[in-house]
DSSP file (Angstrom, degrees, kcal/mol; ACC not computed):
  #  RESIDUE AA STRUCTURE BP1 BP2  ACC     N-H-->O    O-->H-N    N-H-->O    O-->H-N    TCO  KAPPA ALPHA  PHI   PSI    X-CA   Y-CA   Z-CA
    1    1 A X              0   0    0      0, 0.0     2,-0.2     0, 0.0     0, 0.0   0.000 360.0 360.0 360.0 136.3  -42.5    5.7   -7.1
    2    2 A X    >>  -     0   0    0      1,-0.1     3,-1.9     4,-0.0     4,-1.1  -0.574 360.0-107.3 -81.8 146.2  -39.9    5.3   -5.2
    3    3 A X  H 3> S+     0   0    0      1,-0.4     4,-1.4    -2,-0.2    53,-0.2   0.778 123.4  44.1 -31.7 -41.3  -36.8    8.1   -3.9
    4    4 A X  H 3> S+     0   0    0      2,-0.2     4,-1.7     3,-0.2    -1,-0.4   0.814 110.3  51.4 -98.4 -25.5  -34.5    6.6   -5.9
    5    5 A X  H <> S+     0   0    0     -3,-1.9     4,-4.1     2,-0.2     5,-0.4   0.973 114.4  49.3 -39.8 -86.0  -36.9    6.3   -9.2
    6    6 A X  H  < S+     0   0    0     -4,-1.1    -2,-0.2     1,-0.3    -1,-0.2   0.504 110.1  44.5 -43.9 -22.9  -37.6    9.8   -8.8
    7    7 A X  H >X S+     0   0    0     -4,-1.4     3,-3.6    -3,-0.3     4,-2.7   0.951 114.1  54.9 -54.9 -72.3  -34.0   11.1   -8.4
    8    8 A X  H 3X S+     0   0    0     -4,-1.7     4,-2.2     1,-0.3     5,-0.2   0.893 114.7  40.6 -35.4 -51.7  -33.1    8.7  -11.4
    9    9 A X  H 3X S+     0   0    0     -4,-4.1     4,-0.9     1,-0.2    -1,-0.3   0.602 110.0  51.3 -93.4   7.7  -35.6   10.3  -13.3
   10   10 A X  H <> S+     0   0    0     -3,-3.6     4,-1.6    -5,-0.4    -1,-0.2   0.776 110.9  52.6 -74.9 -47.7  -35.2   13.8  -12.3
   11   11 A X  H  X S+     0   0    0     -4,-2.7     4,-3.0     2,-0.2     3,-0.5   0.999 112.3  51.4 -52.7 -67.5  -31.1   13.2  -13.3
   12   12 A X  H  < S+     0   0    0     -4,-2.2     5,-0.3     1,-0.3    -1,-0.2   0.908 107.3  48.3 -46.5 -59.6  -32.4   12.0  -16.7
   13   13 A X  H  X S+     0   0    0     -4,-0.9     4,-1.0    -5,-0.2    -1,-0.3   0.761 109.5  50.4 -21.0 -63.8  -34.4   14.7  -17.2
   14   14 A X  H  X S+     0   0    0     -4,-1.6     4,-2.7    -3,-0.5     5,-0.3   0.832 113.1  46.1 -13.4 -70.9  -31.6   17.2  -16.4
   15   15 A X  H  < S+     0   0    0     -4,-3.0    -1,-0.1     1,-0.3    -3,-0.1   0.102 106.4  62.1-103.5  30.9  -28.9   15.4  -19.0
   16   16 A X  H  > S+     0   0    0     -5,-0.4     4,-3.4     3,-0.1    -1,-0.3   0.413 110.2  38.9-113.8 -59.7  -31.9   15.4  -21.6
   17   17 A X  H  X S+     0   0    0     -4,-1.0     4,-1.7    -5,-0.3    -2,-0.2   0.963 118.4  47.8 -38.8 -58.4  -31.8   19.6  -21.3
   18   18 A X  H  <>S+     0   0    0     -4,-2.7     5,-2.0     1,-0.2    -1,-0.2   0.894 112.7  47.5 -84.8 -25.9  -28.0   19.9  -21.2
   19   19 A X  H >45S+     0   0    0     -5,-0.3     3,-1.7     3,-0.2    -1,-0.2   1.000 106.8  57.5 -60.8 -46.5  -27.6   17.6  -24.0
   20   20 A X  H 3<5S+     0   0    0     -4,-3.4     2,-1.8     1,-0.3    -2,-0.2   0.825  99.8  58.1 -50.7 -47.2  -30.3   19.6  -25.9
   21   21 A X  T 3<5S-     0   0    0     -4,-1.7    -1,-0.3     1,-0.1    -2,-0.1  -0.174 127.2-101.9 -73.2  58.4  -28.2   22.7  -25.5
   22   22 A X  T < 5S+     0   0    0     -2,-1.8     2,-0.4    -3,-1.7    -3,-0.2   0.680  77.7 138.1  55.7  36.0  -25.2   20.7  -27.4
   23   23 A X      < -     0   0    0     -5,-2.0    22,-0.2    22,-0.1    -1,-0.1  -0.991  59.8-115.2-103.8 142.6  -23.3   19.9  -24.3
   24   24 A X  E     +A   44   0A   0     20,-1.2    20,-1.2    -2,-0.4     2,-0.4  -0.031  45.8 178.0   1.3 112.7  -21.6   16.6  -23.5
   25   25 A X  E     +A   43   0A   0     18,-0.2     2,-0.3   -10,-0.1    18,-0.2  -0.987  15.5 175.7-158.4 145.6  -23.3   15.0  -20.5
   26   26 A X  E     -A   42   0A   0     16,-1.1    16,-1.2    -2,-0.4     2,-0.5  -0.984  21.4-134.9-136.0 126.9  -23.3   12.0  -18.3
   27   27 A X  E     -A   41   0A   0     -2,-0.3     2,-1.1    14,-0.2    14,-0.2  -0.931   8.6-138.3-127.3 160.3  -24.6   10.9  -15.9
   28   28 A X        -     0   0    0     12,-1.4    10,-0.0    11,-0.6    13,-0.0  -0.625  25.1-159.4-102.6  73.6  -23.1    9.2  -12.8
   29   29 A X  S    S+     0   0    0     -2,-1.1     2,-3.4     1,-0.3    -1,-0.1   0.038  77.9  18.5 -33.3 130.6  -25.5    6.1  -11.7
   30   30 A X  S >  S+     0   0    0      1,-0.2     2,-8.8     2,-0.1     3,-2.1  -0.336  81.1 145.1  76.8 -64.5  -25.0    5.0   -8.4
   31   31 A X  G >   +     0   0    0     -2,-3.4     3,-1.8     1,-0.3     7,-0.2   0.216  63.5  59.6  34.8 -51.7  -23.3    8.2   -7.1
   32   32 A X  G 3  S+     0   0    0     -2,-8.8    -1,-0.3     1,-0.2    -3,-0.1   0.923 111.2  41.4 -68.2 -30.6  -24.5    8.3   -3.8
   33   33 A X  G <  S+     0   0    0     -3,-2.1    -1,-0.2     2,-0.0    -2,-0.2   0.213  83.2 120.5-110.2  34.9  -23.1    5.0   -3.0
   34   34 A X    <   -     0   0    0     -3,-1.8     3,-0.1    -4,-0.2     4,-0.1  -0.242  62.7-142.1 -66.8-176.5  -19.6    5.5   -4.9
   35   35 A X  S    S+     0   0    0      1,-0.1     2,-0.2     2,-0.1    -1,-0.1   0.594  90.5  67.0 -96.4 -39.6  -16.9    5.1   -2.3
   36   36 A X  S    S-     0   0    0      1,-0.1    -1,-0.1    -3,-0.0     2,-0.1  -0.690 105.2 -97.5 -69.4 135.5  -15.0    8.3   -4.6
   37   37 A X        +     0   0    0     -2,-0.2     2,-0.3    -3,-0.1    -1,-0.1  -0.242  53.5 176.9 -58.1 133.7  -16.8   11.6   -4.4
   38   38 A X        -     0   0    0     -7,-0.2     2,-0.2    -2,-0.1    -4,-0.1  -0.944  28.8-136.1-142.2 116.2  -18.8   11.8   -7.3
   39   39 A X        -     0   0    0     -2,-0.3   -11,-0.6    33,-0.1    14,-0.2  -0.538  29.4-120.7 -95.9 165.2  -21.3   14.6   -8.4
   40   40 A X  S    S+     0   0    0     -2,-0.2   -12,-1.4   -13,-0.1     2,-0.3   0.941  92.7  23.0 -61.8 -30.3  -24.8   13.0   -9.9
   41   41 A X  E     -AB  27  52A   0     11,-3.1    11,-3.2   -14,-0.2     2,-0.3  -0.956  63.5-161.6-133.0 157.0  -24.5   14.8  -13.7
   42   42 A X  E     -AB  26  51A   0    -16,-1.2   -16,-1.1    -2,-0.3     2,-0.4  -0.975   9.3-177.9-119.4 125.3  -21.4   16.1  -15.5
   43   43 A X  E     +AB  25  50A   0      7,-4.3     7,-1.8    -2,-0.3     2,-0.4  -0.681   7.0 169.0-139.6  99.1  -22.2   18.4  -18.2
   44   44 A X  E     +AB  24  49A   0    -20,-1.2   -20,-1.2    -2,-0.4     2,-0.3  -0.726   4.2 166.5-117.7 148.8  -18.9   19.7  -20.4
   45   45 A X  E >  S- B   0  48A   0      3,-1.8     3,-0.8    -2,-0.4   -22,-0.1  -0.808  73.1 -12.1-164.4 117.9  -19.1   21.8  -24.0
   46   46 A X  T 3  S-     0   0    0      1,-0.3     3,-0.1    -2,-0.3    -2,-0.0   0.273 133.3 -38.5  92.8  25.4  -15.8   23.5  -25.2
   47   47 A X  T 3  S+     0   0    0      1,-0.3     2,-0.4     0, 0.0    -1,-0.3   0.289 110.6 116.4 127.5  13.9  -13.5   23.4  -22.4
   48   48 A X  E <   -B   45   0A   0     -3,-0.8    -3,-1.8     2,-0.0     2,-0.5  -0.826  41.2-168.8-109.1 125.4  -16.5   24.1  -19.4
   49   49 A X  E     -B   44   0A   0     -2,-0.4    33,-1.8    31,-0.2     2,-0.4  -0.948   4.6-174.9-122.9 112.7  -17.1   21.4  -17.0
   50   50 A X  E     -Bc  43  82A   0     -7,-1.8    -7,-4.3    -2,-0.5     2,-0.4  -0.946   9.6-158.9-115.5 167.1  -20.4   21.7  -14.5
   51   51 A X  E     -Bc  42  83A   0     31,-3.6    33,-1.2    -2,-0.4     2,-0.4  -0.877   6.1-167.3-118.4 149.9  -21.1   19.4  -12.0
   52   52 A X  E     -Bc  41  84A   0    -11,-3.2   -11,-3.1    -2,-0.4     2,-0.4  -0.980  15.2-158.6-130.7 138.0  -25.1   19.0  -10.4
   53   53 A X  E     - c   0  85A   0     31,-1.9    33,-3.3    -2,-0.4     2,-0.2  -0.861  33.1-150.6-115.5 137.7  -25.8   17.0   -7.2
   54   54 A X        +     0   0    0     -2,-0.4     2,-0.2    31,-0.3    33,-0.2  -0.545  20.2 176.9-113.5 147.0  -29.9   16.4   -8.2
   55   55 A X        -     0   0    0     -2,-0.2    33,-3.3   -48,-0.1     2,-0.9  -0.784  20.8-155.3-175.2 115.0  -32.2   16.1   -5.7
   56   56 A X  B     +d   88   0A   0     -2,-0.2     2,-0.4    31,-0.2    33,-0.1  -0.909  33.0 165.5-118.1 108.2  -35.9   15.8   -6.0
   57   57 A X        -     0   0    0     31,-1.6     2,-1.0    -2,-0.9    33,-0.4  -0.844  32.2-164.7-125.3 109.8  -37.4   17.0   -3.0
   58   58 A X        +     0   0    0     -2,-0.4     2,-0.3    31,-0.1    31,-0.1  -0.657  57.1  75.5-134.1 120.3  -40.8   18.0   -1.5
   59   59 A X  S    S-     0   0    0     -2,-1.0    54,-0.2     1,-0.0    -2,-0.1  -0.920  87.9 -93.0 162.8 149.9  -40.7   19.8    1.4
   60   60 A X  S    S+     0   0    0     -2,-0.3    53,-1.2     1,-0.1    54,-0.6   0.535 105.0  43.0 -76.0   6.9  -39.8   23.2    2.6
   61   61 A X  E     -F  112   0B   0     51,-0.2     2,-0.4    52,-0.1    51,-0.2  -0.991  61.0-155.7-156.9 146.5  -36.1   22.5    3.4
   62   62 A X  E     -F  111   0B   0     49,-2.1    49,-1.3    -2,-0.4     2,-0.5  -0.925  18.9-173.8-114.6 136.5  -33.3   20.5    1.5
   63   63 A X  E     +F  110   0B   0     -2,-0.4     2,-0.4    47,-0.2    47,-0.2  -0.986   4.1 177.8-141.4 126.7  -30.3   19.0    3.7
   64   64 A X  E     -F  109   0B   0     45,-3.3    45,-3.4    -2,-0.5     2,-0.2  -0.994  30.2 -89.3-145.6 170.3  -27.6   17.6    2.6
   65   65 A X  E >>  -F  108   0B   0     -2,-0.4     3,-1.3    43,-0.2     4,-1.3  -0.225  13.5-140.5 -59.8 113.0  -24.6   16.3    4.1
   66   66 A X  H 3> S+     0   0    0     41,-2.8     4,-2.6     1,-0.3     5,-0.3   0.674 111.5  51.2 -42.9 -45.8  -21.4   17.9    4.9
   67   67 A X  H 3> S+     0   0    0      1,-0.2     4,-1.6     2,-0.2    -1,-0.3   0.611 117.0  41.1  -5.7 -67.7  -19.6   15.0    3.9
   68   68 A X  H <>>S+     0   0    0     -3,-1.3     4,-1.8     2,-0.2     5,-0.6   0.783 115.2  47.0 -56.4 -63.5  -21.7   15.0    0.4
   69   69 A X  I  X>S+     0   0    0     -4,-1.3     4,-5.6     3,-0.2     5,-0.6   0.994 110.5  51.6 -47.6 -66.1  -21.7   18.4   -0.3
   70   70 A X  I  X5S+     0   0    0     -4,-2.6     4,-3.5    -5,-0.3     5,-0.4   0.959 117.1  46.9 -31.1 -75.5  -17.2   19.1    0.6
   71   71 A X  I  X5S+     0   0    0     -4,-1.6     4,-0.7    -5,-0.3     5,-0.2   0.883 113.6  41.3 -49.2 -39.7  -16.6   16.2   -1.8
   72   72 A X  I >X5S+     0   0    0     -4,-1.8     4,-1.9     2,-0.2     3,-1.2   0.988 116.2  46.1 -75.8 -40.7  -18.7   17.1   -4.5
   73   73 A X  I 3X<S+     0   0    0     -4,-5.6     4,-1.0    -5,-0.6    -1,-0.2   0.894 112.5  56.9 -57.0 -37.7  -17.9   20.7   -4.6
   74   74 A X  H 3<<S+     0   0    0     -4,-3.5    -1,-0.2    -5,-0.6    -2,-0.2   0.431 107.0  48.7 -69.0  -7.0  -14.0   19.6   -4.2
   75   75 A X  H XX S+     0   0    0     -3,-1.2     4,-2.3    -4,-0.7     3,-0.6   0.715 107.8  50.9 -95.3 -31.8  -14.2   17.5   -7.2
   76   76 A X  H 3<>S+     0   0    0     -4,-1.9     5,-1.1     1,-0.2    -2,-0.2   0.801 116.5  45.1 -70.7 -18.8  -15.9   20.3   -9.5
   77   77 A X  T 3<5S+     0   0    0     -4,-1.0    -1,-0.2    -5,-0.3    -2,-0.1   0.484 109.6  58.7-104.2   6.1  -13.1   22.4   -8.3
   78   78 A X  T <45S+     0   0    0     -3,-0.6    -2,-0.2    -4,-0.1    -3,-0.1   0.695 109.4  45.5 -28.6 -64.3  -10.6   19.3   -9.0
   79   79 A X  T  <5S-     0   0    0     -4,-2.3    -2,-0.2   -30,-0.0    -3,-0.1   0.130 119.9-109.9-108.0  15.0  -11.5   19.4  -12.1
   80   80 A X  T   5S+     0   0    0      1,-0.2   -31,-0.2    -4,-0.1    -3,-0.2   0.425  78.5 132.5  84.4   4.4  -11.4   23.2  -12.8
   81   81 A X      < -     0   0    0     -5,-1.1     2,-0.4    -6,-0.2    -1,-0.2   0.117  59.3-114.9 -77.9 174.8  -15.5   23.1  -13.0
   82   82 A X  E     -c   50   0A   0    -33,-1.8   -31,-3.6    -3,-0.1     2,-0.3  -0.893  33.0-148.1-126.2 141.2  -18.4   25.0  -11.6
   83   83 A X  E     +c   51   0A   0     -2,-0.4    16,-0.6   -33,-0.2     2,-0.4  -0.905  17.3 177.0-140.6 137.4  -20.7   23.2   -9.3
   84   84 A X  E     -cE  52  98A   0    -33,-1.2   -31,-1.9    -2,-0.3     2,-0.5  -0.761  31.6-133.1-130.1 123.0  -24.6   23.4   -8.5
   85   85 A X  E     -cE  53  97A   0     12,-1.2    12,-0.8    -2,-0.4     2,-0.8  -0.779  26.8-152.8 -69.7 119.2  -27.1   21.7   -6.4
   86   86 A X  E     - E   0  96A   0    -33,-3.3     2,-0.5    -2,-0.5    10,-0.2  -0.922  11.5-164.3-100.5 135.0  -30.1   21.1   -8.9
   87   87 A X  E     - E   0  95A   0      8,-1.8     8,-1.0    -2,-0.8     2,-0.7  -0.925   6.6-153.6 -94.3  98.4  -33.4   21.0   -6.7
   88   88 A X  E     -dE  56  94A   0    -33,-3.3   -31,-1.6    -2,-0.5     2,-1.0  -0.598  13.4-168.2 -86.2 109.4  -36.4   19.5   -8.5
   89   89 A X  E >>  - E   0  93A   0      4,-2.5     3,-6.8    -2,-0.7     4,-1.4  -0.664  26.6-109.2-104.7 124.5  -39.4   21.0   -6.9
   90   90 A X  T 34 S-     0   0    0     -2,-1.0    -1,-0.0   -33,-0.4     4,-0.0  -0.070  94.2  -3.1 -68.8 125.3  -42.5   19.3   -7.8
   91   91 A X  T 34 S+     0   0    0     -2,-0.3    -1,-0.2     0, 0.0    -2,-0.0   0.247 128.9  72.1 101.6  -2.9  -44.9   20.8   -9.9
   92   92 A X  T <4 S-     0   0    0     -3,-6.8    -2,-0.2     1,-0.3     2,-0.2   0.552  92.4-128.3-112.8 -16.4  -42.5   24.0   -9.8
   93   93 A X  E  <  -E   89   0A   0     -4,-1.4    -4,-2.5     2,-0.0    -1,-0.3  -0.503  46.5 -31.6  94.0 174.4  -39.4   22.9  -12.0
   94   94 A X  E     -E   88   0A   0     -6,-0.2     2,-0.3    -2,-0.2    -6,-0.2  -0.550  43.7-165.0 -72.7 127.2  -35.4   23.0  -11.2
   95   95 A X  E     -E   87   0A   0     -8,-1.0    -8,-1.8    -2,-0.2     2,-0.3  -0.844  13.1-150.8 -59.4 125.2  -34.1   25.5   -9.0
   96   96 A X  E     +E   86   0A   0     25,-1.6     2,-0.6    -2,-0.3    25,-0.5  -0.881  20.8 177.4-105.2  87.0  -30.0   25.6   -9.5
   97   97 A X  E     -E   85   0A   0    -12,-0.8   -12,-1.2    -2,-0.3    23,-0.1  -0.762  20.3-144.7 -96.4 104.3  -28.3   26.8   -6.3
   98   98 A X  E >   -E   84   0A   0     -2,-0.6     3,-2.1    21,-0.4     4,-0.4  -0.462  36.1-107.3 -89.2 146.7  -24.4   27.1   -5.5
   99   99 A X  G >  S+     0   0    0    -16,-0.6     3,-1.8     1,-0.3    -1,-0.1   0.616 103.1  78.9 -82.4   9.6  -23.5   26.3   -2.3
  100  100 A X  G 3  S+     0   0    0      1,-0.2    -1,-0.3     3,-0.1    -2,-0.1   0.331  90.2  58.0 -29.2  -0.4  -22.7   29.5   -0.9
  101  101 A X  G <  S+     0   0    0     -3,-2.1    -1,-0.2    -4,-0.1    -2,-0.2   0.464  91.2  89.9-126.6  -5.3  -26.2   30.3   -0.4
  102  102 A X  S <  S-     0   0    0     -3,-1.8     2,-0.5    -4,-0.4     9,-0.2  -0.198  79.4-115.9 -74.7-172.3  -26.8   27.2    1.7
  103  103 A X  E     -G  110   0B   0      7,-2.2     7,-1.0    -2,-0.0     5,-0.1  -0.768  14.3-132.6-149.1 117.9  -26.3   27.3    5.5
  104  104 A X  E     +G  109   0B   0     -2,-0.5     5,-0.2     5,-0.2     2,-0.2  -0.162  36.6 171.1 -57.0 151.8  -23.8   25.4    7.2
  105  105 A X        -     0   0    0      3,-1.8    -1,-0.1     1,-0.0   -39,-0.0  -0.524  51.3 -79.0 -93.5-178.3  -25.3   23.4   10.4
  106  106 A X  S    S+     0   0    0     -2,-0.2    -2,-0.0     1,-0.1   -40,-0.0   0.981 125.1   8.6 -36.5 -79.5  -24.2   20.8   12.6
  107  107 A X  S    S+     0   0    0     -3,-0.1   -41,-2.8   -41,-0.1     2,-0.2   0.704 126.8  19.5-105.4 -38.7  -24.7   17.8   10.3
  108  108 A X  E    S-F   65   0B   0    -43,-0.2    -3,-1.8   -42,-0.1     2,-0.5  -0.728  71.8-104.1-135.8-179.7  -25.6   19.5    6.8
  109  109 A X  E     -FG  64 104B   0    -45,-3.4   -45,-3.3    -5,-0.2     2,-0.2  -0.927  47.6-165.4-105.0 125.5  -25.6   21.9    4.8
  110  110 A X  E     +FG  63 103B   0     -7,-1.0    -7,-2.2    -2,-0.5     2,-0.3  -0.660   9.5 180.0-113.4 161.9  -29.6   23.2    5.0
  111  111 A X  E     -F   62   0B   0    -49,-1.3   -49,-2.1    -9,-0.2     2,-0.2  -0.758  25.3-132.8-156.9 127.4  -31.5   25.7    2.4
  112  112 A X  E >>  -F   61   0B   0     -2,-0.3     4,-2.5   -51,-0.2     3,-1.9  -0.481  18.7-122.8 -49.5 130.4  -34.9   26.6    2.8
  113  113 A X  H 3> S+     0   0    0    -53,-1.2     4,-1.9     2,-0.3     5,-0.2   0.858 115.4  56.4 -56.5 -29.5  -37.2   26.4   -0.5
  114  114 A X  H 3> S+     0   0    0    -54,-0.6     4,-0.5     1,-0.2    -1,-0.2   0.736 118.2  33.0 -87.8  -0.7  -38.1   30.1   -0.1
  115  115 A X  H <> S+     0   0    0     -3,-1.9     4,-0.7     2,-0.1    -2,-0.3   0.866 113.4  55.5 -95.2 -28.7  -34.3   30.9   -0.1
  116  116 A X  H >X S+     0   0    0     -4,-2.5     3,-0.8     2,-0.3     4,-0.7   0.893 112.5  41.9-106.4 -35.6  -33.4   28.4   -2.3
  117  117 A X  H >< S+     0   0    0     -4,-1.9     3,-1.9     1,-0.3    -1,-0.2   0.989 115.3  61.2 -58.2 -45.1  -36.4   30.1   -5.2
  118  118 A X  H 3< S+     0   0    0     -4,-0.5    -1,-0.3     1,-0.3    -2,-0.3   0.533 120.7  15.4 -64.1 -14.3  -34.8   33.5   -3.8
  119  119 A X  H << S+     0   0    0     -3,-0.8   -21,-0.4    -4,-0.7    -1,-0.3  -0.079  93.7 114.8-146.5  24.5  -31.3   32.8   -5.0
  120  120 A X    <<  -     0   0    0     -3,-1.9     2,-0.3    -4,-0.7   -23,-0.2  -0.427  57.6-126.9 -91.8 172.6  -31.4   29.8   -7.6
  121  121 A X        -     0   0    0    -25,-0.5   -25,-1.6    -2,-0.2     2,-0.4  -0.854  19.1-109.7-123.4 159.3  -30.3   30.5  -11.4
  122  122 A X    >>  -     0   0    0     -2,-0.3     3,-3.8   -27,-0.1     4,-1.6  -0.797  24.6-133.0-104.0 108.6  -32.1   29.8  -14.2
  123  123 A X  H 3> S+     0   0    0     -2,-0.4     4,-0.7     1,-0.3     6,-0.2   0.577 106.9  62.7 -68.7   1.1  -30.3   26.8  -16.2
  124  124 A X  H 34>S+     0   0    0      2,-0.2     6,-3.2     3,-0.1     5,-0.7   0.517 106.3  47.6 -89.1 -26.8  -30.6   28.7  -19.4
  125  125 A X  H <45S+     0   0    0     -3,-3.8    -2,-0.2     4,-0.2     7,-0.1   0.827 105.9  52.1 -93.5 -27.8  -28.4   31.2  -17.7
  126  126 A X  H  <5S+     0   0    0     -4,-1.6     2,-2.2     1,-0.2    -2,-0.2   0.904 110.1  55.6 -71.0 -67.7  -25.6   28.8  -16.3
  127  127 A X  T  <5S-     0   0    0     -4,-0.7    -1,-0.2     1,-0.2    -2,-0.1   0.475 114.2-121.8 -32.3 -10.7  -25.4   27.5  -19.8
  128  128 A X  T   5S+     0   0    0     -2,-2.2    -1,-0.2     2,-0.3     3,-0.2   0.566  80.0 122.7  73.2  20.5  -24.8   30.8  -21.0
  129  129 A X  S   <S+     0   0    0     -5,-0.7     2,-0.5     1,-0.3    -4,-0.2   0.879  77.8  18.6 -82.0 -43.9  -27.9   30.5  -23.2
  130  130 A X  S    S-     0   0    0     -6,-3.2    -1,-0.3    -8,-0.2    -2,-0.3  -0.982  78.9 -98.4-150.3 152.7  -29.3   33.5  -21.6
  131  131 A X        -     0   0    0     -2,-0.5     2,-0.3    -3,-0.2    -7,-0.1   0.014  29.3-128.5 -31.3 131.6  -28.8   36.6  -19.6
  132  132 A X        -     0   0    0     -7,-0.1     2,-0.4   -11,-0.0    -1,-0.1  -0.767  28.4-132.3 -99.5 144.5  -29.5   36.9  -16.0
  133  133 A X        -     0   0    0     -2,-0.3     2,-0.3     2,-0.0     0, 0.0  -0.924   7.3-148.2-113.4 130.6  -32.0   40.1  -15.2
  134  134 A X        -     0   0    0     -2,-0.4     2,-0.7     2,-0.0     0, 0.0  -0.728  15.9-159.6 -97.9 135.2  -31.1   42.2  -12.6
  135  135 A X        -     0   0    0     -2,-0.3     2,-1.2     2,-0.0    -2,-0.0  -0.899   1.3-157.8-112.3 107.2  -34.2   43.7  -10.8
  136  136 A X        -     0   0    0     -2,-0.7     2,-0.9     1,-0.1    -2,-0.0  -0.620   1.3-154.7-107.2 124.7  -34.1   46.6   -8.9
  137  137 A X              0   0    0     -2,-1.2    -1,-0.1     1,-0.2    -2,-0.0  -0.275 360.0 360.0 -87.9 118.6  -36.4   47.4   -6.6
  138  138 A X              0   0    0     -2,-0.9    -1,-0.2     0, 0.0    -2,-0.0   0.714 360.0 360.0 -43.3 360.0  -37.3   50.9   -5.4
């Protein structure tokens, strides 16, 4: 399968979930190679807009570009929205990661998969479907 199959069908995947919890969702075809900043799904229910850059990855580190990152995080915040990196790790599920918890480099913005598990949300919790548990550790 090829990168871009597997992105496509990762995205598809994604806007099959957010429809099933009743929101509005689209998703943005071609994206990477708009010329306008564009994030890959749009997902809006009752006046709530998020935005996902998708990324189906295997490997112990995700980079992506400043470039990529600025603009798409400047358009969910354009458009008064919340925005997420979804990471599809295979054979593990979606991690959902904001980028504050990435770490700016030279060229990209990088997150290790053991940070990325250590500080993702649970898409049943952006949705507001459920509660995030706080764990406290002795």
């Amino acid at each position: 399968m090829t990168r871009y199959n597997k992105g496509a069908n990762a995205e598809r995947e994604l806007i099959k979930e957010l429809h099933k919890a009743g929101f509005a969702v689209t998703r943005v075809a071609g994206s990477g190679v708009n010329p306008l900043p564009c994030p890959d799904v749009i997902a809006l229910k009752d006046g709530r807009i998020i935005a996902f850059e998708c990324k189906a990855w295997k490997g112990k580190y995700l980079a992506i570009s400043h470039e990529s990152m600025d603009e798409e995080s400047e358009w969910a915040e354009i458009a008064g929205g919340e925005f997420y990196v979804g990471w599809k790790v295979p054979r593990e599920g979606w991690l959902f990661i904001k980028k504050s918890h990435f770490h700016k480099t030279e060229k990209n913005y990088m997150l290790s998969l053991h940070d990325a598990k250590k500080h993702s949300t649970r898409l049943n919790v952006i949705l507001g479907i459920q509660s995030q548990l706080t764990i406290k550790h002795a």
